[in-house]
C-alpha positions in Angstrom: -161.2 177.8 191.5 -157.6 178.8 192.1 -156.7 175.3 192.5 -157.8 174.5 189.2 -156.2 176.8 187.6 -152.9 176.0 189.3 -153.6 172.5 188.5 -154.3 173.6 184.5 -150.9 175.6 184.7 -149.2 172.9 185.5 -150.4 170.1 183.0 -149.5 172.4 180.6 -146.0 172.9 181.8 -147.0 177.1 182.9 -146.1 179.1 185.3 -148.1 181.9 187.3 -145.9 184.6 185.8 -146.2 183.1 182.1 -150.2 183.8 183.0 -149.9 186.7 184.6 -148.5 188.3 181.8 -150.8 186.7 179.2 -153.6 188.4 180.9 -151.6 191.8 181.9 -151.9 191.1 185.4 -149.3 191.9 188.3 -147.7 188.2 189.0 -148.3 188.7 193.0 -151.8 190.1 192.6 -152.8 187.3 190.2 -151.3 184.8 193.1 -153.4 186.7 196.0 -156.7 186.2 193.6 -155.9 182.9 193.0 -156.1 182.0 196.5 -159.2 183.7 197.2 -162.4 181.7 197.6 -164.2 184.0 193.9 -162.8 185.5 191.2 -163.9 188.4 189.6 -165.8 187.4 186.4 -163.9 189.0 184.2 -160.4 187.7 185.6 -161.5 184.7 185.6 -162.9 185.4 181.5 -159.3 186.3 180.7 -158.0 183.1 182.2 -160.2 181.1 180.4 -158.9 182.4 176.9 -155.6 182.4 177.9 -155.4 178.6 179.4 -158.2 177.6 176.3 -159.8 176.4 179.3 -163.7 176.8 180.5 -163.4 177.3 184.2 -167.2 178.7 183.6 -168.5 174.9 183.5 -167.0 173.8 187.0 -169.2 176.4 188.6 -172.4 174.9 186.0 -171.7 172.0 187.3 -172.1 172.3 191.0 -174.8 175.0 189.9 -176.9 171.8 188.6 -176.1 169.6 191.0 -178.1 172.2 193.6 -180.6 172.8 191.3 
């Protein structure tokens, strides 16, 4: 998921930090969670609103692919 979101950031020209802030998160713990296999629901929530981007569905996706 963090590689997503990376890859999100940059298309739109964003930085961690500019996230980071937008979601009043510490830069360097928002970089350690982003390279972490899950996210916490709610970070991931707040990064969703921020980037206007539904992270939610990628997981759906390979949800309905299993089921």
């Amino acid at each position: 998921m963090g590689e997503e979101i990376r890859k999100r950031l940059k298309e739109q020209k964003r930085s961690i930090s500019w996230l980071a802030y937008e979601i009043d998160c510490d830069r360097s713990n928002l970089h350690k969670q982003l390279h972490c296999p899950y996210l916490h629901v709610e970070l991931l929530y707040s990064i969703c609103i921020a980037l206007r981007e539904d992270f939610f569905s990628l997981y759906s996706q390979s949800l309905s692919e299993i089921i």
